[in-house]
C-alpha positions as CSV (number, residue, x, y, z in Angstrom):
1,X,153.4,-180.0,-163.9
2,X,156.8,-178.9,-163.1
3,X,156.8,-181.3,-160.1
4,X,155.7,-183.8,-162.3
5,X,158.6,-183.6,-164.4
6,X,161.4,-182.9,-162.3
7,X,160.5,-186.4,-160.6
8,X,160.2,-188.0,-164.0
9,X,163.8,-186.8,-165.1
10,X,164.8,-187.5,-161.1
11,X,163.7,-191.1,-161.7
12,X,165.3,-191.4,-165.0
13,X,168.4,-190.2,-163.9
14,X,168.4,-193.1,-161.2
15,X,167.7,-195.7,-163.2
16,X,170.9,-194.2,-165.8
17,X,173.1,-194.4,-162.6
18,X,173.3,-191.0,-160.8
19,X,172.6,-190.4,-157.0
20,X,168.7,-189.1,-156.5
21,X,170.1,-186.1,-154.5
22,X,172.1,-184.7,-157.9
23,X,169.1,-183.0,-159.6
24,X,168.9,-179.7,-159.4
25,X,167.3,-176.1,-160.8
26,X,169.3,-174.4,-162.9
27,X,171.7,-171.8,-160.8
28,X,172.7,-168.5,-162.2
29,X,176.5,-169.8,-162.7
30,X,178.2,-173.3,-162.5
31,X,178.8,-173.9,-158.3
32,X,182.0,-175.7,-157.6
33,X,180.2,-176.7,-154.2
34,X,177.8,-178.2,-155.9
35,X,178.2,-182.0,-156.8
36,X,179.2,-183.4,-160.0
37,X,178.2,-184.9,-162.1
38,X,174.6,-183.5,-161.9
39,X,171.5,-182.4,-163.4
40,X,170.6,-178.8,-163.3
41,X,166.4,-178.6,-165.1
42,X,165.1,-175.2,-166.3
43,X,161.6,-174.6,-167.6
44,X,161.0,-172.9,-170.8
45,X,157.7,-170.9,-170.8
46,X,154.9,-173.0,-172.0
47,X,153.1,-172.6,-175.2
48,X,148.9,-172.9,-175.4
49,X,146.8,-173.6,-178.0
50,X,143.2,-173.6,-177.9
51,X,141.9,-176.4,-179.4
52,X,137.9,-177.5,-177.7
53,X,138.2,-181.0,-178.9
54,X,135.7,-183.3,-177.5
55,X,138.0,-186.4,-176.4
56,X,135.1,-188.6,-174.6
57,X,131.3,-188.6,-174.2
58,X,129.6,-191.3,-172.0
59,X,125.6,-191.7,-170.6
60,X,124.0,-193.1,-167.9
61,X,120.6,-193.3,-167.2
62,X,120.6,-190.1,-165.2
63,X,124.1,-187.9,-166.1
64,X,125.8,-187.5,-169.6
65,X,129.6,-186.5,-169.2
66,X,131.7,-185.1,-171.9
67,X,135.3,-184.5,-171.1
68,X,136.8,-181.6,-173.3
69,X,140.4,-180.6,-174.2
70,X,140.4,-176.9,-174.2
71,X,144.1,-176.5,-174.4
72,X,147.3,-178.8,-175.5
73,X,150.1,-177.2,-173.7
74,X,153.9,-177.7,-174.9
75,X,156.2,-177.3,-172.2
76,X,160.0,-177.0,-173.1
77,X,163.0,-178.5,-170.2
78,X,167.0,-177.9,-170.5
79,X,168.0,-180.8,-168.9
80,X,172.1,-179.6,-168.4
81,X,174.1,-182.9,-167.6
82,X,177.5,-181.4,-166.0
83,X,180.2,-184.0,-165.8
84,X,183.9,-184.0,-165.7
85,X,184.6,-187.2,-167.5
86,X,183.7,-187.1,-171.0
87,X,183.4,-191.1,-171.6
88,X,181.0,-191.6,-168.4
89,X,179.0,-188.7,-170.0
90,X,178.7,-190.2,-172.9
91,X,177.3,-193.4,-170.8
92,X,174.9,-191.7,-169.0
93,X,173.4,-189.7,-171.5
94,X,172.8,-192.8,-173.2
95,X,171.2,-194.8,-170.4
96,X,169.4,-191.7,-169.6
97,X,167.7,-190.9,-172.9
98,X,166.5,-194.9,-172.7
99,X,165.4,-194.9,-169.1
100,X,162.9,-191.9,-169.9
101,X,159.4,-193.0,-170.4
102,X,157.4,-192.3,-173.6
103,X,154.5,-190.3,-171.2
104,X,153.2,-190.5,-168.4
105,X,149.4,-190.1,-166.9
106,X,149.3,-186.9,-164.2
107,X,147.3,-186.9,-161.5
108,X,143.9,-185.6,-163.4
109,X,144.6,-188.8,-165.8
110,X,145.4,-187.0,-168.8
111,X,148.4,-187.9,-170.9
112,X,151.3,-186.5,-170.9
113,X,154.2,-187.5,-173.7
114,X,157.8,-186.7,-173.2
115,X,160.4,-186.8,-176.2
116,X,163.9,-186.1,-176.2
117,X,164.4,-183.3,-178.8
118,X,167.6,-182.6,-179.2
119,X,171.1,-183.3,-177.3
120,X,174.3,-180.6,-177.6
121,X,177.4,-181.3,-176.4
122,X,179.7,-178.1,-174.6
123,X,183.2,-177.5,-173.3
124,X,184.7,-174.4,-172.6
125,X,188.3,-174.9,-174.1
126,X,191.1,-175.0,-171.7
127,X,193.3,-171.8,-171.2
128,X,197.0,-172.2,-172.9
129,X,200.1,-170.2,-171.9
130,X,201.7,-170.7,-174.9
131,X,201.2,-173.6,-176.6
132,X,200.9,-176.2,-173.6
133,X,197.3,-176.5,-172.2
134,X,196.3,-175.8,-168.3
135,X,193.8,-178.0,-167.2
136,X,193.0,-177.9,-163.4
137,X,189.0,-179.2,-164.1
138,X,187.8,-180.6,-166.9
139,X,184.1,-180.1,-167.2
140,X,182.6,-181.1,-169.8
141,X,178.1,-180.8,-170.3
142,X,175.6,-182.2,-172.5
143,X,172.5,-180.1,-172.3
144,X,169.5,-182.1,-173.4
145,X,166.0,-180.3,-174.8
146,X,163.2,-182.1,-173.6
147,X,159.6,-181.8,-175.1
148,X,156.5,-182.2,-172.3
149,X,153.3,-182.2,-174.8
150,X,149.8,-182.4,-172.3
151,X,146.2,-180.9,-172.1
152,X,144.4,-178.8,-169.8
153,X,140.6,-180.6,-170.2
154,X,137.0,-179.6,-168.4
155,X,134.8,-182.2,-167.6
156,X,130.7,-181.3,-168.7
157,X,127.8,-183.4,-166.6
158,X,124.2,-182.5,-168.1
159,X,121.4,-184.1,-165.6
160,X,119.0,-186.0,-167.7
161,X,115.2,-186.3,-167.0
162,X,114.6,-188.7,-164.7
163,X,110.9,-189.4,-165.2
164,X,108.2,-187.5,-166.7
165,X,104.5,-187.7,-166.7
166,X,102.1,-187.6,-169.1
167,X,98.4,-186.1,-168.0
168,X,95.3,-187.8,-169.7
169,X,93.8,-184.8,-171.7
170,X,90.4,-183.5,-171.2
171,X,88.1,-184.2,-173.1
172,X,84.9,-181.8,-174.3
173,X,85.0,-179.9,-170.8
């Protein structure tokens, strides 16, 4: 799922205007060596819930299937946007937001629905010597929470009875 995902936001990114080779998991500290502006993604843990839902049922004349959820699964990504322009992050995080999909069907064919939760703005503030500012870099973030909501199903196939035979009974013997 986490492939899944990265390659979601990797796409989305592209289609807001950043270079597919600036998406990233999170490092430890910011790297100057690394390229901005960029997206550094980490994964929250993920949350189950047992649910056993029944979600299809269909028969043949030999097999009945029934495809169960048994879990929904919330999965929680920091998308950090690091920029050092504040008015092209602004942009981007804009045409990003909009070039995410609703969902998306992973490769078992089960949904999975991305939302946007919520969007906070940082910058560390610049150091002063006295009261005049120093500013050798301006970096400025915008660390977006996104919401991954998708299920973990089973599949049941029952065999029906393909024929049958009824025996005549006996009679008086």
């Amino acid at each position: 799922m986490h492939e899944l995902i990265s390659d979601i936001v990797r796409d989305a990114a592209e289609a807001a205007g950043l270079p597919e080779d600036h998406v990233f998991d999170q490092s430890k500290k910011d790297n100057l060596t690394q390229p901005r502006p960029r997206i550094e993604l980490q994964f929250l843990p993920e949350r189950l819930v047992r649910t056993g839902r029944i979600l299809a049922s269909t028969r043949t004349s030999t097999e009945q299937r029934t495809k169960r959820e048994l879990y929904e699964v919330e999965l929680t990504v920091l998308a950090n946007v690091l920029a050092e322009d504040e008015q092209w992050l602004g942009d981007f995080c804009y045409d990003f937001v909009a070039a995410l999909p609703r969902g998306i069907n992973d490769k078992r064919g089960n949904w999975v629905k991305i939302r946007v939760m919520k969007a906070e703005f940082g910058r560390k503030a610049p150091p002063r010597v006295g009261t005049t500012t120093i500013q050798v870099f301006t970096k400025v973030s915008q660390m977006l929470s996104l919401t991954c909501t998708y299920r973990i199903t089973r599949t049941d196939v029952v065999d029906l009875i393909r024929t049958f035979t009824i025996k005549e009974p006996i009679m008086g013997g």
